[in-house]
C-alpha positions, 0 to 999 in steps of 0.5 A, spaced: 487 541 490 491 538 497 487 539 504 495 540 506 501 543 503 505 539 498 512 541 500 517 543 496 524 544 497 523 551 500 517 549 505 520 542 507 522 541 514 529 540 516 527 533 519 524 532 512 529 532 508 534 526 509 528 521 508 525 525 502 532 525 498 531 518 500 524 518 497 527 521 491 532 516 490 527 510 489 522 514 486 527 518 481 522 524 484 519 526 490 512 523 489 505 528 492 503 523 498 511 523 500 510 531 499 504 531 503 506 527 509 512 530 509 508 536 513 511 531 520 518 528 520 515 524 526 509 521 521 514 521 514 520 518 517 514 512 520 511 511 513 519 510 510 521 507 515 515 501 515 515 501 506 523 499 508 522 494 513 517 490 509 520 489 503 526 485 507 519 481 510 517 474 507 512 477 503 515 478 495 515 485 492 509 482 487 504 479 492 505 486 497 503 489 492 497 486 490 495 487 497 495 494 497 492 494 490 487 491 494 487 495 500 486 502 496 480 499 491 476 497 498 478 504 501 477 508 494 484 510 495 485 512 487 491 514 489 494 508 492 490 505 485 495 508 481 501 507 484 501 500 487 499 498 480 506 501 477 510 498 482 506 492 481 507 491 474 515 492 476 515 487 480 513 483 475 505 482 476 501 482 469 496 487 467 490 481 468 493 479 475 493 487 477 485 487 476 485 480 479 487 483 485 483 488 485 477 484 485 480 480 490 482 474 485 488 469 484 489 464 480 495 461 486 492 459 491 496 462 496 495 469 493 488 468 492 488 467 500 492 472 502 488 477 497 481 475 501 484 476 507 488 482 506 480 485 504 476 482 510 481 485 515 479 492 510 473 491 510 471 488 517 475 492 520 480 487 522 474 483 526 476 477 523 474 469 525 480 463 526 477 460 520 481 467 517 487 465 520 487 457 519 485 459 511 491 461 511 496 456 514 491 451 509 495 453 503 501 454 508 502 460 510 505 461 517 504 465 523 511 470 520 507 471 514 501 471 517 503 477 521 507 480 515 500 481 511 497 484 517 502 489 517 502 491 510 495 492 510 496 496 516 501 500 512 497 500 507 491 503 511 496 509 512 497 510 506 489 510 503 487 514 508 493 520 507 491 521 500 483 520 501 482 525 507 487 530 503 486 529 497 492 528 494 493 529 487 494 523 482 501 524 479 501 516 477 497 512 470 490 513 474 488 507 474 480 505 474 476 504 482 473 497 480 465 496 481 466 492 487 466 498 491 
């Protein structure tokens, strides 16, 4: 059970509600994160509004999407798990390229060094060495996608801890945490 309250229509905050029909809108229904955000307008309109802005970004659908995959796995976010890897596979990511991101692997170059990335951010708390950086721009990556990566592992980062500390029901395929963490 949620540590917070899922809204529904009755107890949704006025100043919820326009960005929870937006919610609904791309998602066909309101899924629990969303619910359980939507206790705070100020916090639900910043995670709608950041989803929105990097999809406009440089970085593709798919290869955000692989990002979360591997944020959620180094953060235990099962929730995030599942959902990225539905989106993922809409974004045209094959089950085989879903796990590999898990693991933090690719067989592009450019994914392969965004994923390592995404993770040592994750995992070394953002404490990471110019050689990070210029990894990226050896398979030519520049700073605007560099900083794009940054932010959606930021996002991502928001959204794991939500589902994590308030254990979030799963209402997507659960999709297996790998070994790695």
């Amino acid at each position: 059970m949620a540590r917070v309250n899922l809204v529904d229509k009755a107890s949704t905050p006025a100043a919820s509600k326009p960005t929870l029909d937006q919610v609904h809108s791309a998602f066909g229904h309101v899924p629990n994160m969303f619910r359980a955000v939507a206790n705070s307008p100020a916090a639900l309109s910043s995670m709608w509004a950041s989803f929105a802005a990097l999809s406009r970004g440089r970085i593709s659908p798919k290869l955000g999407e692989q990002i979360a995959v591997a944020v959620a796995d180094r953060n235990r976010c099962t929730y995030c798990l599942a959902v990225h890897t539905v989106l993922d596979q809409k974004a045209g990511a094959t089950s085989a390229e879903m796990v590999a991101a898990q693991h933090v692997r690719s067989e592009d170059p450019r994914t392969a060094a965004t994923l390592a990335f995404a993770a040592k951010l994750v995992e070394k708390r953002a404490a990471i060495e110019t050689a990070d950086v210029e990894a990226l721009r050896a398979v030519g990556l520049d700073d605007e996608a560099i900083v794009e990566i940054l932010a959606h592992v930021a996002l991502n980062l928001f959204t794991n801890y939500v589902n994590v500390a308030f254990d979030v029901p799963v209402d997507f395929p659960a999709v297996k945490l790998s070994s790695l963490c």
